[in-house]
C-alpha positions as CSV (number, residue, x, y, z in Angstrom):
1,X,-41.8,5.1,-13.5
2,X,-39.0,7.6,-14.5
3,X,-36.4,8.4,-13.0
4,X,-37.4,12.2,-11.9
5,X,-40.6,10.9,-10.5
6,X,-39.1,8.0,-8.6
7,X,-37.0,10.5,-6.7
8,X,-39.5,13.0,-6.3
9,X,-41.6,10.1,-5.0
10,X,-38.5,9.2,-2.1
11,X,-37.9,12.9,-1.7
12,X,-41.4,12.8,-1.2
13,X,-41.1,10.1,1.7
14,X,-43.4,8.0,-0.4
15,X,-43.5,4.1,-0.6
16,X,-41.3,3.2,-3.5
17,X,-40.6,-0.4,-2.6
18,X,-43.1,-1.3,-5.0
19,X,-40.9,-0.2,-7.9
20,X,-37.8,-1.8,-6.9
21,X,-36.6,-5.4,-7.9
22,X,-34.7,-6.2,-4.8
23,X,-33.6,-10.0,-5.8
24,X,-31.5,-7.5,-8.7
25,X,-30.3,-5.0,-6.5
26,X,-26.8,-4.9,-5.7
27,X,-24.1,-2.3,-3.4
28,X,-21.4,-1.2,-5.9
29,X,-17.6,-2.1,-4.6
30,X,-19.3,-4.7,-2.0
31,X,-18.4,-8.0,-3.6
32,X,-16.7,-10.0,-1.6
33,X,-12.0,-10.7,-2.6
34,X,-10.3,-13.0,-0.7
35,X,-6.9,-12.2,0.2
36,X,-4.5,-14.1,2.5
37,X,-2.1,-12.2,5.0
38,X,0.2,-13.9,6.8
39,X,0.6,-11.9,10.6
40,X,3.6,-12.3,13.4
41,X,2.4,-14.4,16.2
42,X,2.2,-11.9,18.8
43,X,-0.4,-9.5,16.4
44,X,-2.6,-12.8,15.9
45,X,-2.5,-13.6,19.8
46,X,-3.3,-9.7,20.5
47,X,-6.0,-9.5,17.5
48,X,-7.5,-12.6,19.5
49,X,-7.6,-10.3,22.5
50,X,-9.0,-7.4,21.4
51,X,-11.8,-9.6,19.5
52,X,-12.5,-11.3,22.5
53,X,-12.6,-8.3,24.3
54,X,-15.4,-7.0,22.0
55,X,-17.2,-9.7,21.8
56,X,-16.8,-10.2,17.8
57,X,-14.4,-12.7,15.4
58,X,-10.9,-11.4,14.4
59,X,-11.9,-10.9,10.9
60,X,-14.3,-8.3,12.0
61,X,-12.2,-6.5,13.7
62,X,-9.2,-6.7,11.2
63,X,-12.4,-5.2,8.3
64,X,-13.4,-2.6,10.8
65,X,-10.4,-1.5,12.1
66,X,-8.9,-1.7,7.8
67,X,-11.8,0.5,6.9
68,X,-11.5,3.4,9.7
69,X,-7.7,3.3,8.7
70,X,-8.4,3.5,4.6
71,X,-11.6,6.3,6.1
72,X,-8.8,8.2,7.6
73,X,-6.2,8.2,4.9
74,X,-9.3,9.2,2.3
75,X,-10.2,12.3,4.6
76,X,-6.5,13.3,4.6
77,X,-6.1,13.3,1.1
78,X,-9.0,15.4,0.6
């Protein structure tokens, strides 16, 4: 299938999952860097809380709340 007709074919709210290879498919900029960042005490103890308080681990909230501050600066910029 070409290109044009595959997205007339989604345009078209047709089934296209037939012409996908999902095992290949990848999300640009999503691969996964370690980094290590060394915090104060008192930010890991109130990290701790706020994670708690949400009910999720402290690396999630350090990604989410990393990504609505770099969201923010982006919109700015613009």
């Amino acid at each position: 299938m070409k290109a044009n007709e595959f997205g007339a074919a989604f345009e078209n709210g047709e089934e296209i999952v037939e012409y996908l290879n999902l095992l290949a498919a990848e999300r640009p900029n999503q691969e996964i860097k370690r980094v290590n960042v060394d915090f104060p005490k008192w930010m890991v103890e109130s990290l701790d809380k706020e994670a708690r308080k949400l009910g999720v681990t402290r690396q999630s909230i350090i990604k989410v709340w990393l990504a609505q501050r770099l969201e923010h600066s982006a919109m700015s910029v613009r």
